[in-house]
C-alpha positions as CSV (number, residue, x, y, z in Angstrom):
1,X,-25.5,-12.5,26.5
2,X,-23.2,-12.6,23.5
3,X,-20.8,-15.9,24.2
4,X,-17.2,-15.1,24.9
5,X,-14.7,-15.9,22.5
6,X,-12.5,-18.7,22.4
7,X,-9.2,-19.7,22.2
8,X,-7.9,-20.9,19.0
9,X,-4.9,-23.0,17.8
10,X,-4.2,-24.3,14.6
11,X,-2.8,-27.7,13.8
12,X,-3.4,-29.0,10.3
13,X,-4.4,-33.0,10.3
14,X,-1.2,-34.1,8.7
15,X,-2.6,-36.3,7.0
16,X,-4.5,-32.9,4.8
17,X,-0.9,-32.3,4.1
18,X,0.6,-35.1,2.4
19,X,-2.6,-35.4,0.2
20,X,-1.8,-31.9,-1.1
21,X,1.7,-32.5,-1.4
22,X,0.9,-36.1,-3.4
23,X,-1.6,-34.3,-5.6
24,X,0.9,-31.6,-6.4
25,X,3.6,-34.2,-7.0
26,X,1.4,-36.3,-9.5
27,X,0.1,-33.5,-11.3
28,X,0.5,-34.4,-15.5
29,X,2.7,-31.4,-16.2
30,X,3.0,-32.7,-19.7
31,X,-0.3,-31.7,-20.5
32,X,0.0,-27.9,-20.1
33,X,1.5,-26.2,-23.2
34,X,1.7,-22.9,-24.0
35,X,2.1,-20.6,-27.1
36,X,3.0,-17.6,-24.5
37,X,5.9,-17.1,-21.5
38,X,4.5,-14.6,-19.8
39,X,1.4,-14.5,-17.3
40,X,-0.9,-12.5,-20.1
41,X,-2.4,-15.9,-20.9
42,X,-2.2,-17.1,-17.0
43,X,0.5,-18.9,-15.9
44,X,3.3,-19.9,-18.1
45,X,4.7,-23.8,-17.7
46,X,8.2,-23.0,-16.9
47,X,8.0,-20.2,-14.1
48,X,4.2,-21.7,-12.6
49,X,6.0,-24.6,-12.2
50,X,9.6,-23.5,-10.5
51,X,6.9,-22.3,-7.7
52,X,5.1,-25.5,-7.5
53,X,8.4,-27.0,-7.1
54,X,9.6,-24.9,-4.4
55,X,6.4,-25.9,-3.0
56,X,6.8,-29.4,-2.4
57,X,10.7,-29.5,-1.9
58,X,11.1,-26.7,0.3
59,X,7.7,-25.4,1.6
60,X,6.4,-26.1,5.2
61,X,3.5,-25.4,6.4
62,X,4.5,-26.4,10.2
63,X,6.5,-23.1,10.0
64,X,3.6,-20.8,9.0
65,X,0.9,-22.3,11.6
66,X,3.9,-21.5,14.3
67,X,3.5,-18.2,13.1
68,X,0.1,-18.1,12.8
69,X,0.1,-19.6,16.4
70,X,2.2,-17.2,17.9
71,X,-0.2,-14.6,18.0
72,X,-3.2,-14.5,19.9
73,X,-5.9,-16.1,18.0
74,X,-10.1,-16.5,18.6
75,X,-13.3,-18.0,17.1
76,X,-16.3,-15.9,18.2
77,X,-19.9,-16.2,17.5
78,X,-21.4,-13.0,15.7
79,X,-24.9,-13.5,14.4
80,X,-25.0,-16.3,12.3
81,X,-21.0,-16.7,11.9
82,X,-18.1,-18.2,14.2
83,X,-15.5,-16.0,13.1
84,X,-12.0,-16.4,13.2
85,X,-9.7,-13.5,14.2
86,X,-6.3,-12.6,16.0
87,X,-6.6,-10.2,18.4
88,X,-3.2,-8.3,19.6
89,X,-3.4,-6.0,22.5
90,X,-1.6,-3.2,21.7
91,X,1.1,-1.8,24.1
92,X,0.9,1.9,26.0
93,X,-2.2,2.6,28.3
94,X,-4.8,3.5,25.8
95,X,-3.9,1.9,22.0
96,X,-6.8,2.6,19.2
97,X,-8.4,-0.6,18.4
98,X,-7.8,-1.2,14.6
99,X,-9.3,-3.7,12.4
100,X,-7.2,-4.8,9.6
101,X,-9.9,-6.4,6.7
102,X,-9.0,-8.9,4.0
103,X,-10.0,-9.4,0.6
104,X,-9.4,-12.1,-2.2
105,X,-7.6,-13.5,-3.2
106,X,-5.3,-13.3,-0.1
107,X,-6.2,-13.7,3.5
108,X,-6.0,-12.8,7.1
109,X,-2.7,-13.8,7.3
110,X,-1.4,-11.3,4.8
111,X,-1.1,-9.2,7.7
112,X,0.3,-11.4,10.4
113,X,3.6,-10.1,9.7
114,X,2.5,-6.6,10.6
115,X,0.6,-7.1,13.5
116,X,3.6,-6.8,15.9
117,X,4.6,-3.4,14.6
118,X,1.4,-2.3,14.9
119,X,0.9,-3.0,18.1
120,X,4.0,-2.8,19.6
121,X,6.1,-0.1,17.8
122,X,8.3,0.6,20.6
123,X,10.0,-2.3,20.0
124,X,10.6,-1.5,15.7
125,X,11.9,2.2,16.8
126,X,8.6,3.8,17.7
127,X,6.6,5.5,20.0
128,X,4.9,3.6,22.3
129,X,1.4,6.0,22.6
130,X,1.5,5.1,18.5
131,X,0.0,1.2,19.3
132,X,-2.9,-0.3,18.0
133,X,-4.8,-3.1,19.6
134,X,-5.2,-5.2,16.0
135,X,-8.0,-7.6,15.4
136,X,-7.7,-9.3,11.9
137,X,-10.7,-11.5,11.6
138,X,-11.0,-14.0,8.8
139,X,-14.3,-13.0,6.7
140,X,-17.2,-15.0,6.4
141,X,-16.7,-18.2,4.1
142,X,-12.6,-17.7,4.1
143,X,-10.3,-19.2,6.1
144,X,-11.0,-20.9,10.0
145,X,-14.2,-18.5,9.6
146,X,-17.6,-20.8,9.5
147,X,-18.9,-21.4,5.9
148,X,-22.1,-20.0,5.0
149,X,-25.3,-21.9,3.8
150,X,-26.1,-19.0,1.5
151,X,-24.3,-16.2,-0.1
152,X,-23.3,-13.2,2.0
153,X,-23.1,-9.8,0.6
154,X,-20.6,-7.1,1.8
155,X,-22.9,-5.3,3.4
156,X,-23.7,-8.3,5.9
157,X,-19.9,-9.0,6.1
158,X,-20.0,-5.2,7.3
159,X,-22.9,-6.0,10.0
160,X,-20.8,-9.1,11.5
161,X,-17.5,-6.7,11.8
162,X,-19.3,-4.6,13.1
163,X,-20.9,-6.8,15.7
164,X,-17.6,-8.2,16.4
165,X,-15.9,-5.4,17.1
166,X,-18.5,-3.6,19.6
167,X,-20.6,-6.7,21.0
168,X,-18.1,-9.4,21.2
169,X,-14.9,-7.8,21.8
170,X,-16.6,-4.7,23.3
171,X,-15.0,-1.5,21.0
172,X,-17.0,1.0,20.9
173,X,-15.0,3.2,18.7
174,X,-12.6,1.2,16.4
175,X,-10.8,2.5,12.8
176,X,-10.8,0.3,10.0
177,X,-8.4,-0.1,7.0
178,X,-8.5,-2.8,4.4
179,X,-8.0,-3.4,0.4
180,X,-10.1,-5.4,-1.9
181,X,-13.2,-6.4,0.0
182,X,-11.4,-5.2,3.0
183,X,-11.7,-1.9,1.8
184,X,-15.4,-2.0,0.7
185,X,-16.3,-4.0,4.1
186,X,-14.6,-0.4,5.8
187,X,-16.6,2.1,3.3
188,X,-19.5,0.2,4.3
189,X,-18.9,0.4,7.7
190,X,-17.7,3.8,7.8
191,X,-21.2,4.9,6.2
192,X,-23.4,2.7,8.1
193,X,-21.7,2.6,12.0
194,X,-20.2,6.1,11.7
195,X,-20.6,6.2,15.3
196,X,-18.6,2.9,15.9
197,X,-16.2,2.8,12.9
198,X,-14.8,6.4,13.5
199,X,-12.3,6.7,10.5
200,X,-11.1,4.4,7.5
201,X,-8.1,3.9,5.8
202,X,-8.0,2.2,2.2
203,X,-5.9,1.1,-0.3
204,X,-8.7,0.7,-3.0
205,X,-11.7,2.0,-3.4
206,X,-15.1,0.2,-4.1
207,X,-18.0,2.8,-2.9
208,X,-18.5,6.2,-5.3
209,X,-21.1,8.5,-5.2
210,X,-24.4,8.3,-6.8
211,X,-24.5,7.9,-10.3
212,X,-20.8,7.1,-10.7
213,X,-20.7,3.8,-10.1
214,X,-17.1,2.0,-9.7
215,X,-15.2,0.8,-13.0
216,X,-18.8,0.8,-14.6
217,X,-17.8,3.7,-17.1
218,X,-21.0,6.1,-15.4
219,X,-20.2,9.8,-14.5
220,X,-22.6,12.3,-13.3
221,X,-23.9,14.8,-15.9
222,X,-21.8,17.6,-14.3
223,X,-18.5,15.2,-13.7
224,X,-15.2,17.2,-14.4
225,X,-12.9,16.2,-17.0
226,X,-10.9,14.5,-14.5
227,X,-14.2,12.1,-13.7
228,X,-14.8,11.4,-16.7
229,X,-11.2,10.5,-18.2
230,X,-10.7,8.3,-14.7
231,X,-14.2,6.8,-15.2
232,X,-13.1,5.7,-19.0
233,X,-10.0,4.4,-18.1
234,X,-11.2,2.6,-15.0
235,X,-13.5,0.4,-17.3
236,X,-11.4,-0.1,-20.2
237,X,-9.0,-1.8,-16.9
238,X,-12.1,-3.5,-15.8
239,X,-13.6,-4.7,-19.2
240,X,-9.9,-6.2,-19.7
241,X,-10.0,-8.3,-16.4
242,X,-13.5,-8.6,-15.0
243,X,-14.2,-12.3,-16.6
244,X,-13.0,-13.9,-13.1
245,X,-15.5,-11.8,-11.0
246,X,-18.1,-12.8,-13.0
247,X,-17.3,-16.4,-13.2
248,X,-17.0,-16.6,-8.8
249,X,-20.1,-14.4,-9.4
250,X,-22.3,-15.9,-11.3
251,X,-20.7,-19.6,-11.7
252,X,-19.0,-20.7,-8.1
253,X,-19.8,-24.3,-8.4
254,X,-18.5,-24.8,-11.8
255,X,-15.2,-23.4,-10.5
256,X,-15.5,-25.2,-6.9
257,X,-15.2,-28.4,-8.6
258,X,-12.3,-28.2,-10.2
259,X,-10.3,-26.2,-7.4
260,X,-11.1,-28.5,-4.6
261,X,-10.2,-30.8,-6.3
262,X,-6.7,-30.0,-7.5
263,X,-4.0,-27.5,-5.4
264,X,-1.8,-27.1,-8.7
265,X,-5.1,-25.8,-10.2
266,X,-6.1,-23.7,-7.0
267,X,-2.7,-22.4,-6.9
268,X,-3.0,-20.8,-10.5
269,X,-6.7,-19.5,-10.3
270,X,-4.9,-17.5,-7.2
271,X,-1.6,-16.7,-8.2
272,X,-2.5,-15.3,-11.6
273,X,-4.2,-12.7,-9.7
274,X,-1.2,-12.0,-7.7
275,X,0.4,-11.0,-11.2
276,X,-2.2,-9.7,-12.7
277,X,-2.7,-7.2,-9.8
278,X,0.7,-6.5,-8.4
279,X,3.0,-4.1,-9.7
280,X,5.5,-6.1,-11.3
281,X,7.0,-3.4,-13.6
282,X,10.5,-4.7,-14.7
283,X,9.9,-7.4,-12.5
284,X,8.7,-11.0,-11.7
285,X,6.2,-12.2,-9.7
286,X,8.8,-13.7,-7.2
287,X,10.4,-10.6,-7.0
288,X,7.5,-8.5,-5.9
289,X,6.4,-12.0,-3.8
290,X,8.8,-14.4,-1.6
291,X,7.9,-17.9,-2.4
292,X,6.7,-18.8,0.9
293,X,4.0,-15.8,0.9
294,X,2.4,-16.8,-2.5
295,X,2.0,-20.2,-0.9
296,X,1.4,-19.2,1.8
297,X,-1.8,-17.6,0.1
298,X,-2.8,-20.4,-1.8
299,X,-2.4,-23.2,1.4
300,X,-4.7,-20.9,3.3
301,X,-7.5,-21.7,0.9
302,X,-6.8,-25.7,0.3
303,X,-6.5,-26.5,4.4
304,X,-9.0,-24.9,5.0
305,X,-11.2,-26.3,1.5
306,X,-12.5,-22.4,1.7
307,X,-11.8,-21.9,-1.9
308,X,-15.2,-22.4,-2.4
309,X,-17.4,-20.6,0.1
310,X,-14.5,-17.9,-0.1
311,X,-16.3,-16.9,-3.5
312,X,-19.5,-16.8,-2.0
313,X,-19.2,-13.1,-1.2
314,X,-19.0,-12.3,-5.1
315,X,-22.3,-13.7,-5.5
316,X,-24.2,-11.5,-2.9
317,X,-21.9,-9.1,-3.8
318,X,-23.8,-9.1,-7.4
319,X,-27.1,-10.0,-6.0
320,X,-26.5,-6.6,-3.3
321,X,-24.9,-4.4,-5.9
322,X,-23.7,-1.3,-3.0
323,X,-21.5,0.0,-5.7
324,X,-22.7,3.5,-4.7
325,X,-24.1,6.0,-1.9
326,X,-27.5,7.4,-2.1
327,X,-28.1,10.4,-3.7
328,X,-26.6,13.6,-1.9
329,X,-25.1,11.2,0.8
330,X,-21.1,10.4,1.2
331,X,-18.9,8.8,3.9
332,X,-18.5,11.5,6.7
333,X,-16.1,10.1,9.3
334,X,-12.4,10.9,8.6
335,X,-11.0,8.8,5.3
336,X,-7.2,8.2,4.9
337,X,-5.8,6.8,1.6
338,X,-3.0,4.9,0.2
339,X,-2.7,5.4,-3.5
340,X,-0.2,3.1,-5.1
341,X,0.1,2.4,-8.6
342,X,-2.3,-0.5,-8.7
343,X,-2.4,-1.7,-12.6
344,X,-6.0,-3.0,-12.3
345,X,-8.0,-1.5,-9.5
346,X,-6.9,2.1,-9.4
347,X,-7.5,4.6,-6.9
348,X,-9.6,7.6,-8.1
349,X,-8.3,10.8,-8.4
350,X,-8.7,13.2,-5.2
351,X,-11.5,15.2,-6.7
352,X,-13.5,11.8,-7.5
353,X,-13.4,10.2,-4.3
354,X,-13.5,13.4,-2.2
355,X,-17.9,13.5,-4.0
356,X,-18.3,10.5,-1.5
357,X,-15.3,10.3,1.0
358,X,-14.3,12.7,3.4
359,X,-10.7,12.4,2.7
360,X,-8.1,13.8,5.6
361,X,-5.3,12.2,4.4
362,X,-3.7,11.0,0.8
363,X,-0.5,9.9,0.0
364,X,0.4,8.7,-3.4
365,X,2.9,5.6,-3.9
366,X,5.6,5.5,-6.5
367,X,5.1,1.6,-6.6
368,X,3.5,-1.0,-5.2
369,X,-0.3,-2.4,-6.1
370,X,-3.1,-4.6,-5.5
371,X,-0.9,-6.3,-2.0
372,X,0.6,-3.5,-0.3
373,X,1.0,-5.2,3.2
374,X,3.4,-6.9,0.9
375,X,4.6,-4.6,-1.3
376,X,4.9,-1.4,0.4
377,X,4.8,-2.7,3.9
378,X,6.7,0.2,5.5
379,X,4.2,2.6,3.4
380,X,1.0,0.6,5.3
381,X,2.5,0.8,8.5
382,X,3.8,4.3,8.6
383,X,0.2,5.7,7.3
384,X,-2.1,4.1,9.1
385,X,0.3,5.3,12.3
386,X,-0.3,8.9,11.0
387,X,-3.7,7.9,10.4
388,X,-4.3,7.0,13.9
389,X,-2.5,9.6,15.3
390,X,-4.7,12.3,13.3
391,X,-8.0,10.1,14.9
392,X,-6.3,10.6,18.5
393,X,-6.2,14.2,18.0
394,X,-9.6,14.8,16.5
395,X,-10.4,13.1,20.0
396,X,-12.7,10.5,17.7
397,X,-11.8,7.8,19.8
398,X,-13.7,9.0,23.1
């Protein structure tokens, strides 16, 4: 019998608190110099340090685990993992379960602030019969989830969802959206459980067809001229930003170290991402990003000291390699998508995807990138509402 889940609450030790806050405090900001102000180098003294500041004079963590708390949250067993996850039942008589998925460097709570109008959009000027039920699990090694001994690959993370969502929480027919790993966890899904995990919605993509393997420069003998420009261009991005994923890929430890051992540190590994990913055209990161939700992001790893295992993925990830579909195969359940501008980890074009995607539904963004539940929030919410609507009618769900 698969054990029940459990009732979770979240209350930092306080003393895990004022460490961070005495670490950041101490930290020898004389020693960081720079011959560059912007974030092409990482993190430039002046601006990394106006957030640090905001960080330990007007930051509190109190008032994100009330949020965090105010929503229904579980640990489960599934297989070898006690998963976290918040699990909001959605309102009207028969809301689609939907699995919102995660990636790094961000977490679960990314989309805490859109749970409520997902599941309840009566009360945001919708339509009631447009709710979701919405579980948004932590992923293996991140956050209140369990740490693995070992590395875990995406397609395990995509067996444990999977196991969550029909064993544990007893789904048989769920849709699945997610960026980042969130997005590959819900390709793999989509290919593998097509009869549980009905439909996807992305926001990146990390599964291609066979021989055109993602930001890897390879197109298939007959690729258009389309395939092959995207295919150039999507390495060229890659070659110009992969050196992190090979360093949490190859080299976890060697990093582990030094972010356990220093937030100010932790926070930079995490928020150069943030700028290196976001669309910040004409803008700065803390335009694109309030204060509180880039700490926000960064606290998430240090209270939880998941900054480590949270990398873990990378390695299996590179040890799995499920870049691509088998030969003549593609994902064959319904595929929504959410292009935005993303200056790193672009979408493909239509034609690309649409070799290993059954796409039903596009729409291109004018802005936003890597974050949209932050960027574009109203975009997120309103497709995967269409999305789930155009499931409904299909009669997928049944």
């Amino acid at each position: 019998m698969t054990p029940a889940p459990k009732a979770f609450h979240i209350s930092i030790p306080q003393q895990k608190l004022d460490d961070i806050q005495s670490r950041i405090n101490n930290y020898p900001w004389q020693t960081v110099t720079t011959f560059d102000l912007s974030w092409a180098h990482g993190p430039p003294p002046d601006e990394f340090r106006s957030i640090c500041d905001y960080w330990t004079t007007q930051y509190n963590w109190r008032e994100t685990e009330k949020v965090i708390n105010s929503l229904p949250n579980f640990t489960a067993q599934v297989l070898d993992h006690e998963i976290h996850f918040v699990h909001e039942l959605g309102s009207g008589t028969n809301p689609r379960p939907l699995l919102l998925l995660h990636g790094w460097p961000y977490s679960f709570h990314s989309y805490t602030h859109l749970v409520p109008r997902l599941a309840h959009p009566e009360r945001f000027g919708g339509k009631t019969e447009d709710g979701f039920t919405v579980i948004v699990p932590s992923l293996p090694g991140f956050a209140f989830s369990s740490k693995s001994s070992n590395p875990i690959d995406p397609r395990e993370v995509a067996s444990v969802m999977n196991e969550l969502m029909t064993s544990v929480l007893g789904y048989p027919k769920y849709i699945a959206h997610g960026g980042d790993w969130g997005s590959y966890t819900s390709e793999l899904l989509a290919f593998h459980y097509p009869e549980h995990c009905v439909g996807i919605h992305i926001t990146m993509s990390s599964v291609r067809h066979h021989g055109g393997a993602p930001r890897s420069g390879d197109y298939v003998a007959d690729a258009s001229d389309t395939e092959i420009a995207f295919a150039k261009k999507e390495k060229e991005l890659w070659d110009g930003e992969k050196a992190y994923n090979l360093l949490q890929g190859t080299r976890p430890l060697k990093l582990a170290y030094a972010l356990l051992d220093s937030p100010v540190g932790t926070a930079a590994w995490i928020l150069e991402a943030f700028a290196a990913w976001a669309d910040l055209r004409g803008k700065r990161l803390t335009d694109a990003f309030t204060m509180k939700q880039l700490i926000d992001e960064v606290m998430l790893y240090l209270v939880t000291e998941s900054v480590n295992t949270a990398t873990w993925i990378y390695v299996g990830d590179q040890q799995l390699g499920s870049w691509t579909l088998p030969e003549g195969k593609r994902i064959e359940v319904p595929v929504g998508v959410l292009a935005s501008p993303d200056p790193v980890f672009p979408m493909p074009p239509r034609e690309v995807l649409e070799k290993s995607h059954r796409v039903v539904m596009w729409k291109d963004s004018t802005r936003g990138g890597h974050f949209p539940f932050y960027e574009i929030g109203d975009s997120v919410v309103e497709q995967l509402t269409s999305f789930g609507a155009l499931i409904e009618k299909q009669s997928l769900m049944k």
